[in-house]
C-alpha positions as CSV (number, residue, x, y, z in Angstrom):
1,X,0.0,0.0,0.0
2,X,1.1,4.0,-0.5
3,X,2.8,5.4,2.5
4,X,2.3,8.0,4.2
5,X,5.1,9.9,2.7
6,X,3.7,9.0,-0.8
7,X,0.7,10.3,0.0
8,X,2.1,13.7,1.0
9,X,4.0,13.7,-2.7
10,X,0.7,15.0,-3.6
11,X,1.2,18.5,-2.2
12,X,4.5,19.2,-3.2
13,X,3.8,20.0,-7.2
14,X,2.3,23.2,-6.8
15,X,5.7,24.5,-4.5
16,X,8.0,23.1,-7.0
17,X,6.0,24.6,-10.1
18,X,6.0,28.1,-8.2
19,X,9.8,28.0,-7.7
20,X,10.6,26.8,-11.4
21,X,8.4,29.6,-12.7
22,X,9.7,32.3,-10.7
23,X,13.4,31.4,-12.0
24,X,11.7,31.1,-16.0
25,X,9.8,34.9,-14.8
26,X,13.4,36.3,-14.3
27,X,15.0,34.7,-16.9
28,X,12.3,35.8,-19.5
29,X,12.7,39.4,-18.1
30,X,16.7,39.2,-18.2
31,X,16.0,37.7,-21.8
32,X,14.2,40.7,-23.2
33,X,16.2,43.2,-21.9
34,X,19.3,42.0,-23.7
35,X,17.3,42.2,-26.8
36,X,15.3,45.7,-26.1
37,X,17.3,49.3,-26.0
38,X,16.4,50.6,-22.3
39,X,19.2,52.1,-21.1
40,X,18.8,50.8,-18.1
41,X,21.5,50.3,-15.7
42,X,22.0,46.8,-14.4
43,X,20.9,47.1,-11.2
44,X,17.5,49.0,-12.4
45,X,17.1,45.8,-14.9
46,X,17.5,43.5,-11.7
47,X,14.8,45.7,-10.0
48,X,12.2,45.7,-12.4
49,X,12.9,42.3,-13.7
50,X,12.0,41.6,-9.8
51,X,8.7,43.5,-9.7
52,X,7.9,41.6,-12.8
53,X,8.5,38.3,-11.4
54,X,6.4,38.9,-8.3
55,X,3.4,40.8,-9.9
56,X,3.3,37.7,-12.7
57,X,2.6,35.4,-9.6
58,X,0.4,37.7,-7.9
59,X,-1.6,37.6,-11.5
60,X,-1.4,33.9,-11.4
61,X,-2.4,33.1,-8.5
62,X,-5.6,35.4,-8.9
63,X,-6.6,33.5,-12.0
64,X,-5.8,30.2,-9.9
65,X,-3.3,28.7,-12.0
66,X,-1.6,27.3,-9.1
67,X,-4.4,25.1,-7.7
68,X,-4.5,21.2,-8.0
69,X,-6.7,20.7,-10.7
70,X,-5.0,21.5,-13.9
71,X,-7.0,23.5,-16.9
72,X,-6.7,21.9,-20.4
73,X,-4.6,23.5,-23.1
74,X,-7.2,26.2,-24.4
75,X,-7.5,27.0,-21.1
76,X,-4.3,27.2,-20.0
77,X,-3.5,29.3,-22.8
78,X,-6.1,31.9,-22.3
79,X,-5.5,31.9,-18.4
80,X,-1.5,32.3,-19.0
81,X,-2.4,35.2,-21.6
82,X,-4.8,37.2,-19.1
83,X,-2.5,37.0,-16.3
84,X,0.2,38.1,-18.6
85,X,-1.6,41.0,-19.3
86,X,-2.5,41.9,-15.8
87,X,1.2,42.0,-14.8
88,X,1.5,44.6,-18.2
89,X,-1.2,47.2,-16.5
90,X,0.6,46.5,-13.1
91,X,4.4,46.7,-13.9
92,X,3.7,49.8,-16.4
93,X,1.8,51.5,-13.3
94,X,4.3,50.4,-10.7
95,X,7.7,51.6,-12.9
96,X,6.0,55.1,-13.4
97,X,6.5,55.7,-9.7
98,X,9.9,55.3,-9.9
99,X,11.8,57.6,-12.6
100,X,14.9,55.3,-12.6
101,X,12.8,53.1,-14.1
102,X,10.2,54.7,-16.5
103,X,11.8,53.1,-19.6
104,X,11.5,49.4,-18.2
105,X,8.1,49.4,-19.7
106,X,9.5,48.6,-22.6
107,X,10.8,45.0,-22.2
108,X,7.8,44.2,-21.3
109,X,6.6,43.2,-24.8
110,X,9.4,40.8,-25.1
111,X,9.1,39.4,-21.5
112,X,6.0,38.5,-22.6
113,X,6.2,36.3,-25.3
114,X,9.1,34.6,-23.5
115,X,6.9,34.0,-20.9
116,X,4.2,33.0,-22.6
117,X,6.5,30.2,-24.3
118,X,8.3,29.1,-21.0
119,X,5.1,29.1,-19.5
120,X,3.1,26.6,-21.4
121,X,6.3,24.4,-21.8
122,X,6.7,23.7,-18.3
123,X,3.4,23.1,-17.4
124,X,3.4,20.5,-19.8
125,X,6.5,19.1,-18.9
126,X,5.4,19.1,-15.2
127,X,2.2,17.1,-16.1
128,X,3.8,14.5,-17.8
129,X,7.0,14.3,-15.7
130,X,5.3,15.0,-12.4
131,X,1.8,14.5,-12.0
132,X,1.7,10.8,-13.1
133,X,4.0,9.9,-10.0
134,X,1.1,11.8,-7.9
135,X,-2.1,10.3,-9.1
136,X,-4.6,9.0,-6.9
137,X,-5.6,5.1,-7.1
138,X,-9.3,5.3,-6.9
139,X,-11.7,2.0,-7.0
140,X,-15.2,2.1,-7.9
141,X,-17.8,-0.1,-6.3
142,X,-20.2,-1.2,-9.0
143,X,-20.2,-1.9,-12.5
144,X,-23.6,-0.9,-13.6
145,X,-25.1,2.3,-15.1
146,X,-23.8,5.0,-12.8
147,X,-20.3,3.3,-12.4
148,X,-20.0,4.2,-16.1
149,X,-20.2,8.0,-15.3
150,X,-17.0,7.5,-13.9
151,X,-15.6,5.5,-17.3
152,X,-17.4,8.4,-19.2
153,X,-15.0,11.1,-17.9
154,X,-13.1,11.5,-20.9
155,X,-11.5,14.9,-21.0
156,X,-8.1,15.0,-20.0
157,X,-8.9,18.0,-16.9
158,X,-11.3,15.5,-15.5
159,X,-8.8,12.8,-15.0
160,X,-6.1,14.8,-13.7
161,X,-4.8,14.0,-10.2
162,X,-6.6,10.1,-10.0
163,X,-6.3,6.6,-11.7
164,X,-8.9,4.1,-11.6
165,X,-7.6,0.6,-10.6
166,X,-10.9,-1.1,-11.5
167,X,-14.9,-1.6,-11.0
168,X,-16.1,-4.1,-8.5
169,X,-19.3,-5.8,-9.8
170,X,-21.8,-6.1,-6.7
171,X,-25.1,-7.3,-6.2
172,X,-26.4,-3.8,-6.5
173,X,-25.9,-3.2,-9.9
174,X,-29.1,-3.9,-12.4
175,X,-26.7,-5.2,-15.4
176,X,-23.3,-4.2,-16.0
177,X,-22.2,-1.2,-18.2
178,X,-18.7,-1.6,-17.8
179,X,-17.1,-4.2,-20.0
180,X,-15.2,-7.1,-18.8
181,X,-11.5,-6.1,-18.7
182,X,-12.1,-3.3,-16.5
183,X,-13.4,-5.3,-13.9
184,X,-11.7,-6.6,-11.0
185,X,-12.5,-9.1,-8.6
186,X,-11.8,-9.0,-4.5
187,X,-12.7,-12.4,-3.5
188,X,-14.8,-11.3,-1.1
189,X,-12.3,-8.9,0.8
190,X,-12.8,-5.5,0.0
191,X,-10.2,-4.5,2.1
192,X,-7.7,-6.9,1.8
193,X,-7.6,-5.9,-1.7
194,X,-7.6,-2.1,-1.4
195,X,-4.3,-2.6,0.8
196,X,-2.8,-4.8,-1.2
197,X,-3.4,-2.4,-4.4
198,X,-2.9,0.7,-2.6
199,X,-6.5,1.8,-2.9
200,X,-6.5,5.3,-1.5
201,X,-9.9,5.9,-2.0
202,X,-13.5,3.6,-2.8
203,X,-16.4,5.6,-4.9
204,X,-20.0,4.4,-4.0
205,X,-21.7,3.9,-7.3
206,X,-24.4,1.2,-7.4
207,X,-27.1,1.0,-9.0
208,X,-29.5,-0.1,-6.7
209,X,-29.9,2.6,-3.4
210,X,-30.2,-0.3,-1.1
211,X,-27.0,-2.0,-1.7
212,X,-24.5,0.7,0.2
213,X,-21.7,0.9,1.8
214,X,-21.1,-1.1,4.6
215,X,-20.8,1.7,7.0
216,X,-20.2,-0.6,10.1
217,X,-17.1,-1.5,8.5
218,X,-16.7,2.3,8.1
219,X,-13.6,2.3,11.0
220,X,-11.6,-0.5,9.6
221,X,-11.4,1.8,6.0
222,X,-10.9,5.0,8.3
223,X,-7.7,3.6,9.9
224,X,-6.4,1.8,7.0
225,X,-6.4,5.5,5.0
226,X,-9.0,4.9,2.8
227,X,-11.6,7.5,2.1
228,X,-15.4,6.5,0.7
229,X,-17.1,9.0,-1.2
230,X,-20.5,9.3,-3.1
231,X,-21.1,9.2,-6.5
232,X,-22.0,12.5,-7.2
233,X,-19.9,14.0,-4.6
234,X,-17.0,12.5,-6.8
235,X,-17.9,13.6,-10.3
236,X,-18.4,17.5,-8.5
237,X,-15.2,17.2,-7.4
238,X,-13.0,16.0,-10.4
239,X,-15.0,18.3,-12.7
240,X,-15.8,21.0,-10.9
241,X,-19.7,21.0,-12.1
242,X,-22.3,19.1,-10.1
243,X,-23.8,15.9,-11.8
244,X,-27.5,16.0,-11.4
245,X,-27.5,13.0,-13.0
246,X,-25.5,11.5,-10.5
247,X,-27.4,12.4,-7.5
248,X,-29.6,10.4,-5.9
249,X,-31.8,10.9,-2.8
250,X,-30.3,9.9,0.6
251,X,-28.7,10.9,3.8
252,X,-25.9,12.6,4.2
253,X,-22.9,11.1,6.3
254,X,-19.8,12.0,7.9
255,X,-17.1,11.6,5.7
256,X,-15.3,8.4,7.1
257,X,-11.8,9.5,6.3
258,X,-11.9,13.0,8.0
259,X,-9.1,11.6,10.2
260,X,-6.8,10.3,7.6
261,X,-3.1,10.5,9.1
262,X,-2.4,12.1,5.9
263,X,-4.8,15.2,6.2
264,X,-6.8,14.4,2.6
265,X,-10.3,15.2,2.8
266,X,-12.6,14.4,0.2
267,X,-15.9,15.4,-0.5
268,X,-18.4,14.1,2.2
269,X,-19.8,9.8,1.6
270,X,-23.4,9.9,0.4
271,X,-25.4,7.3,1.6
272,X,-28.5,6.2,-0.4
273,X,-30.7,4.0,1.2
């Protein structure tokens, strides 16, 4: 099963990405000063090539390019190009305070397009170098009709940050929409399996309402680190929409893994009974 320090893994890409883009926000700056007539002394270039680095975080941040779930290409693209554009209108404001540097306004053109290039490259670069050693191993119990919204999620942005190990056919599923070789079986142990697989966390999606989790075996899933979560609580999570399709009526319950050693918290289990 994961340890606990592979678990953790999980939170060190966004750190890592910061710190790489920071350096390429300098060196992009640095870049398009050698190439643009300022007349800038070097320590005014270090300055503003500074200022520029911070407020293109700042703009980053704002437009939540740093958070876990990734945006597909289109949208990366247009979110890299609006925040480059905020840190235009805020360097240009922030160098006409200062007369020393009034003319740094200039590089900014260049800076830009360096950016913009840098940018996109290392984000794709980090997703296939990095974010593949951090996915999530996910099982999903039930091979019926709802399981399939899971096998449905086709856009790359939806499957970011998980990898389904399999579907377990139960007794609650009407007739099976998911095809043979994705199915696994447990022999009966549920959680001898999810240890032995490094299951990290079990969906609830069955077709039939009546055939739930077993939440007196809740505990034994709690202290092995594995977190149970709803259907639709899932599919709101990884696509960042709510799935009316996926709800069903039922009672809400504490999530079981809110005391994961780890500190993940999913979205809360729904029961449907």
């Amino acid at each position: 099963m994961a340890t606990r320090g592979q678990r953790r893994f999980v939170y060190l890409p966004s750190a890592v990405l910061i710190c790489l883009e920071a350096a390429s926000l300098l060196a992009a700056f640095l870049l398009g000063a050698a190439i643009t007539v300022t007349g800038l002394s070097i320590e005014g270039i270090l300055v503003a090539a500074m200022v520029y680095a911070a407020a293109s975080l700042a703009s980053m941040s704002v437009l939540r390019l740093y958070t876990a779930r990734r945006s597909s290409l289109p949208g990366l693209m247009l979110r890299v190009g609006l925040a480059l554009g905020m840190t235009a209108f805020i360097c240009f404001r922030l160098y006409d305070l200062v007369p020393r540097l009034a003319t740094a306004g200039a590089i900014l053109p260049a800076a830009a397009v360096v950016t913009f290039v840098t940018v996109l490259a290392i984000r794709i670069a980090f997703d296939c170098i990095w974010e593949r050693q951090a996915l999530r191993v996910v099982l999903v119990l039930g091979a019926g009709r709802r399981a399939a919204d899971v096998a449905r999620l086709r856009r790359r942005a939806d499957r970011q940050g998980f990898v389904v190990l399999g579907y377990v056919a139960t007794s609650g599923d009407r007739s099976f929409a998911i095809t043979p070789r994705l199915r696994v079986d447990v022999c009966d142990n549920l959680l001898a399996y999810c240890r032995r697989h490094g299951v990290e966390e079990i969906v609830v999606a069955m077709d039939d309402p009546r055939h739930g989790f077993p939440l007196t075996e809740a505990n034994k899933y709690r202290d092995a680190g594995i977190a149970i979560t709803g259907l639709g609580a899932f599919l709101e999570r990884e696509t960042g929409g709510i799935r009316l399709d996926a709800l069903k009526r039922g009672t809400s319950v504490r999530d079981v893994s809110a005391h994961r050693p780890d500190g993940y918290r999913p979205e809360s289990m729904t029961r449907t009974d």
